[in-house]
C-alpha positions in Angstrom: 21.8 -28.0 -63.5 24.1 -26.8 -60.4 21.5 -24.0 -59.4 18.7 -26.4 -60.0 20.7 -28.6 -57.3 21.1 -26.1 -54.9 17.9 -25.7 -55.0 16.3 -29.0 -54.2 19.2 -29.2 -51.3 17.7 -26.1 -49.8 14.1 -26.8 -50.2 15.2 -30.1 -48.5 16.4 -28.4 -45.4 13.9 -26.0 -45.0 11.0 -29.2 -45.0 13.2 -30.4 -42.6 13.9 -27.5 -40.3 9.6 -26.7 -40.5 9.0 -30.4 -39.6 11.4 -30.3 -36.3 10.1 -27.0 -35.6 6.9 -28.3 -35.7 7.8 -31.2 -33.7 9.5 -29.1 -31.5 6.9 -26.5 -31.0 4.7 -29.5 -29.5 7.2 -29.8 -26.3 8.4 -26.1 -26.8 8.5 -22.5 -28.6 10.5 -22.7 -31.5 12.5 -19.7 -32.3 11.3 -16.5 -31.4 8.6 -17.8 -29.0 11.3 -18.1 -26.4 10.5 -15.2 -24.1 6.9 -16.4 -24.2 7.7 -19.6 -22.8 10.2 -17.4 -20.4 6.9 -15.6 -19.2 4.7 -18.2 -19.2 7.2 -19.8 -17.1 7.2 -17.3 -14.6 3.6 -17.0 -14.3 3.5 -20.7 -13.6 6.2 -20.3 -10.9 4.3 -17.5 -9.7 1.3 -19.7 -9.5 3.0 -22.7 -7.9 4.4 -20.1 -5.3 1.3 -19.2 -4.3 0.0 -22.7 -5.1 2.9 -24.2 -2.7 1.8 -21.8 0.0 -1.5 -23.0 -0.1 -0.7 -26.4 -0.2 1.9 -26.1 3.0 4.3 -28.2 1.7 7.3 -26.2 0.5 10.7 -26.0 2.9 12.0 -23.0 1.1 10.8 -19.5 0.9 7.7 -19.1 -1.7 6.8 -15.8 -3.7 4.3 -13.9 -1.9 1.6 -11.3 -3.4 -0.6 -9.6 -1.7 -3.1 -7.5 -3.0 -4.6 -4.0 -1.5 -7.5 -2.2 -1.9 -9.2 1.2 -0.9 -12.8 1.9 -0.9 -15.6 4.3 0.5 -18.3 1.9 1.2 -19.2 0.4 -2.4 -17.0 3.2 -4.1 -14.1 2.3 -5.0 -11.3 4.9 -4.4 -9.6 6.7 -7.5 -9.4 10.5 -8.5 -12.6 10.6 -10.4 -14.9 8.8 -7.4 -17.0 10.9 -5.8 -17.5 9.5 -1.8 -20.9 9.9 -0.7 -22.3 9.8 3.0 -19.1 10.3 4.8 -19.0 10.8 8.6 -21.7 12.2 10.7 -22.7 15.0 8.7 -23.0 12.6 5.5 -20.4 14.9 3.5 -19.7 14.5 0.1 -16.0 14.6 -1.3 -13.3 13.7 -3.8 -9.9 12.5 -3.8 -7.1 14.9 -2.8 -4.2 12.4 -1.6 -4.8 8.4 -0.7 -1.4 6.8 0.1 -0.1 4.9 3.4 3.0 3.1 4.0 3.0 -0.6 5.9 6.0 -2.3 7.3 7.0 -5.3 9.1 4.3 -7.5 7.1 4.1 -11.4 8.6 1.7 -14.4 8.0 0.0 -16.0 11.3 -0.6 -19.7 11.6 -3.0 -21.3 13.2 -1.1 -22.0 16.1 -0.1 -18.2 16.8 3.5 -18.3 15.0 4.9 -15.3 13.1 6.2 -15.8 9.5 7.7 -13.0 8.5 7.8 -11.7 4.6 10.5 -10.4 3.3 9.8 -7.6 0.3 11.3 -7.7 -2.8 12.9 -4.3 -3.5 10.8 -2.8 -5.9 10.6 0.8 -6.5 7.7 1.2 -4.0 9.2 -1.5 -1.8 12.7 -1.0 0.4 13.7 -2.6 3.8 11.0 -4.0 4.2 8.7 -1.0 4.0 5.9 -0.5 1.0 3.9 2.7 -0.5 0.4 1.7 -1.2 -0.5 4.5 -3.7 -4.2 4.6 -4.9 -4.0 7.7 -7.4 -4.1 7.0 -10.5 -3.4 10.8 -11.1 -0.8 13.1 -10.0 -1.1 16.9 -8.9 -0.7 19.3 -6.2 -2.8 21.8 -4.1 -5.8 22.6 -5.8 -5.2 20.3 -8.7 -4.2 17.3 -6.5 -5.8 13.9 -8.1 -5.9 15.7 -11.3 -3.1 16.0 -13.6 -0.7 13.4 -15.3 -1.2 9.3 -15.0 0.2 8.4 -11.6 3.1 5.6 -13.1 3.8 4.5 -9.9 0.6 3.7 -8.7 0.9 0.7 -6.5 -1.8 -1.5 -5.2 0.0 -4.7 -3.9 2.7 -5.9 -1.7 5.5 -8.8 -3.1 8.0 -10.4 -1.6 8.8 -14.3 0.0 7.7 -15.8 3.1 8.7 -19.2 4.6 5.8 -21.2 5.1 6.4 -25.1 5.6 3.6 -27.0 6.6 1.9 -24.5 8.8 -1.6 -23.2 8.2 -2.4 -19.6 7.7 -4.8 -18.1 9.4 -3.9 -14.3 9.8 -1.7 -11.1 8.1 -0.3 -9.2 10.0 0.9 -5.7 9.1 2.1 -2.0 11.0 0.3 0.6 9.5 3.8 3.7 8.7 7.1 3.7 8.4 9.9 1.9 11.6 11.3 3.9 13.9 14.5 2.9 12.2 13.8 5.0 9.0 11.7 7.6 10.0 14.5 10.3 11.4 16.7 10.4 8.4 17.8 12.9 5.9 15.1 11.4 3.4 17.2 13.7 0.1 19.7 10.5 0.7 16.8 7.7 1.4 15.7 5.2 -0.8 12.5 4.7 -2.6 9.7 4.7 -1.7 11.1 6.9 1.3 13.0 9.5 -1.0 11.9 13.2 -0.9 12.1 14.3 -4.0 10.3 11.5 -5.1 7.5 9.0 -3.8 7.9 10.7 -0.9 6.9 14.1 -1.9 4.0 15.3 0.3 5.0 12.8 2.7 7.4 14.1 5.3 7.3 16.6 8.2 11.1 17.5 8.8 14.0 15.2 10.2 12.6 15.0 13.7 9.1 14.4 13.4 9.4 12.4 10.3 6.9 10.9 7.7 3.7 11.1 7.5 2.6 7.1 7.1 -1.1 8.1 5.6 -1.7 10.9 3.2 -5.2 10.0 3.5 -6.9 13.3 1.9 -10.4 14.8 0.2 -11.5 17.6 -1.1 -15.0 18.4 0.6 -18.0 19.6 -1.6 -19.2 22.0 1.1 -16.1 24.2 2.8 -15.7 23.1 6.3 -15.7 25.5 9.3 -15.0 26.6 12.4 -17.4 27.4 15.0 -14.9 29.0 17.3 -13.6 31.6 14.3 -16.5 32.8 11.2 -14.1 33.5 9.4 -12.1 30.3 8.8 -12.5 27.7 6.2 -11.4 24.9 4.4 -12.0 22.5 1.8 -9.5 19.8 2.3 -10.1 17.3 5.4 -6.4 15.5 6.2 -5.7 12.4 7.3 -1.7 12.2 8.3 -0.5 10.1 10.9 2.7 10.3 12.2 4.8 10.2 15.0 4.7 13.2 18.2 6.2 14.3 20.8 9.8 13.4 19.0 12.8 15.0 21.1 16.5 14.9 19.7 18.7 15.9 17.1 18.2 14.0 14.0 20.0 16.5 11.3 23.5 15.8 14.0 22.8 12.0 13.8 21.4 12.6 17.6 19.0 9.5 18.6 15.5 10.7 18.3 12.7 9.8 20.9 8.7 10.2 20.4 6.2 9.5 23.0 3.8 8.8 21.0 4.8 6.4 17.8 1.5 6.4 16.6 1.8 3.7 14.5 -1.3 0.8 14.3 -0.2 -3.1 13.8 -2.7 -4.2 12.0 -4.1 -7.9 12.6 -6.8 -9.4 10.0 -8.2 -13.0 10.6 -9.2 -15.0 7.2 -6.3 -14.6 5.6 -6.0 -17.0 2.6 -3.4 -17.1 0.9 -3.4 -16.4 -3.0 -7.4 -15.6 -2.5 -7.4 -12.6 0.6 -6.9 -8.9 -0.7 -6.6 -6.2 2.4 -9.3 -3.5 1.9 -9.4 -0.2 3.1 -12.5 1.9 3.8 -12.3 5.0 4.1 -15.8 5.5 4.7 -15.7 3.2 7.8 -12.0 5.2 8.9 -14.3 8.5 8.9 -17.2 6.8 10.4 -17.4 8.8 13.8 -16.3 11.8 12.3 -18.0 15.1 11.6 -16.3 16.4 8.5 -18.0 19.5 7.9 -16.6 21.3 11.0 -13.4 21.3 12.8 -12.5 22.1 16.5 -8.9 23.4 16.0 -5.5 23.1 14.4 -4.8 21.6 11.0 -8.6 20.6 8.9 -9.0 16.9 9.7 -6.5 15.0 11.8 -2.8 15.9 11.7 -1.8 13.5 15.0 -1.5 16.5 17.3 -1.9 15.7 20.7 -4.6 18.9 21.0 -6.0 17.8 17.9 -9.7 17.0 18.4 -10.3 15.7 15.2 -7.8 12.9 15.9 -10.0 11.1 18.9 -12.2 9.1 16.2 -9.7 8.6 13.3 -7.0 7.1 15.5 -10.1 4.7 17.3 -11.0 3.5 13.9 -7.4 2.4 13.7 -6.8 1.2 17.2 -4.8 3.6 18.1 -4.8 5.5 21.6 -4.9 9.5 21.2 -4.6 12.0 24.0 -7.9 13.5 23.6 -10.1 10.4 23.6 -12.4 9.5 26.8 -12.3 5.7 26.6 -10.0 3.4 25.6 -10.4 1.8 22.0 -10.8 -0.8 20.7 -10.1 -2.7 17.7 -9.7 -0.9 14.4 -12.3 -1.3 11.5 -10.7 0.7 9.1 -8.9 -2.3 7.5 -10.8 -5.8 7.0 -9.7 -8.7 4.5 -12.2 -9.6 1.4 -11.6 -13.1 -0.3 -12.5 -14.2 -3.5 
């Protein structure tokens, strides 16, 4: 009779727990559902961030993401795309290296004003510095683009800005790494700026620093060298960097460059939650012929000699010691919206 008891008591308080679960579950999760609603959460808060920006009406800082992209013309860039059409010998190639960092990222309202965005620290994200990284595979030399799943692929840029009521009308970006980080020993740096690590293939020495694009194919046809028959090569580089860089870096000595060499970046259109920055490399390449080169390093290494670097750094903006006129604005980068 006791048992029998028992039992009607707990089949009591089980209807009952079921029924305010139930009723519960109607304003809430109930039980293990928790993290859910923790995540939906966060997604609506990322929303309303990006919802608040676009309505101009928040005082505080709001989360920020903005997406990147890379493309060659209507190819869009990863380790298996084949680029077709490229400079001025229409070259065919595939992906050898495609990363770049940015810095010093700020939204511009309508009325000219700076909002500067401050970067969560991420692993691809320190000081306000980011690695974009478009491989989706890892690899060196030969192999390059072609062996294990890149996991630290990175393709977007998060952090908070302060918008108010102002209205966005431009981003605002510099193409490398700051003066400030680019002379240290990068063994004691941070991600992404650490050699061993994201950095790997990056960096030029203490002095001259990193290299802010690793911007690299493979072409199907070896290039050459009209000035020797007997060189060629098969990999056409893109690394800007910093030249001319005097000083002691290793001693802690200030280090100077007279040329910087890095491109601020300014992109009208910008809306916020909708814009995504897009690279084309096809359109970096444009003026370039790809199937021979005129000296030094295959492609453009930032030299000041280097011949290859007159069109590259004018598809960026950028002045370069070998280049007859002045340039102009870059068309490398341009902003594509939803």
């Amino acid at each position: 009779m006791e048992k029998i008891n028992s039992a009607n008591i707990f089949k009591s308080l089980a209807i009952k727990l079921s029924l305010a679960c139930i009723a519960g579950a109607l304003l809430t999760a109930c039980g293990g559902s928790s993290s859910g609603s923790s995540s939906s959460n966060s997604s609506s808060s990322s929303s309303s961030s990006v919802s608040s920006s676009s309505s101009s009406v928040s005082n505080e800082p709001v989360a920020i993401t903005i997406p990147f992209s890379a493309v060659s013309g209507s190819t869009d860039i990863n380790c298996a795309a084949t680029l077709e059409g490229l400079g001025t010998v229409s070259t065919r190639a595939t992906i050898a290296d495609f990363r770049f960092y940015v810095h010093n990222l700020r939204l511009v309202t309508s009325t000219g004003e700076e909002l500067p965005i401050t970067l969560d620290e991420t692993g691809v994200q320190a000081d306000n510095i980011a690695l974009l990284d478009f491989r989706d595979k890892l690899g060196t030399g030969a192999t390059a683009c072609q062996g294990d799943a890149n996991p630290t692929m990175n393709k977007q840029v998060v952090g908070k800005v302060l918008i108010g009521n102002n209205t966005i009308a431009s981003v605002r970006f510099v193409l490398g790494v700051p003066a400030t980080h680019n002379h240290a020993d990068q063994t004691l740096a941070k991600e992404p700026l650490k050699t061993p690590g994201l950095s790997s293939g990056m960096h030029w020495g203490w002095n001259v620093g990193y290299k802010f694009t690793g911007l690299d194919v493979f072409t199907a046809v070896p290039i050459t060298r009209p000035s020797d028959a007997n060189w060629t090569n098969s990999r056409w580089n893109i690394h800007l960097g910093s030249t001319g860089c005097t000083g002691d870096a290793v001693s802690g000595g200030a280090v100077t460059c007279t040329a910087g060499n890095r491109a601020e970046i300014t992109l009208t259109n910008f809306v916020v939650g909708e814009s995504t920055i897009q690279l084309d490399y096809a359109k970096l390449v444009e003026h370039s012929n790809m199937g021979e080169d005129g000296g030094g390093p295959a492609g453009c290494m930032s030299g000041a000699t280097d011949p290859e670097c007159a069109t590259i750094f004018a598809s960026l903006g950028l002045a370069h010691a070998t280049q007859t006129t002045a340039p102009s604005a870059q068309t490398a980068f341009s902003i594509v919206n939803k």
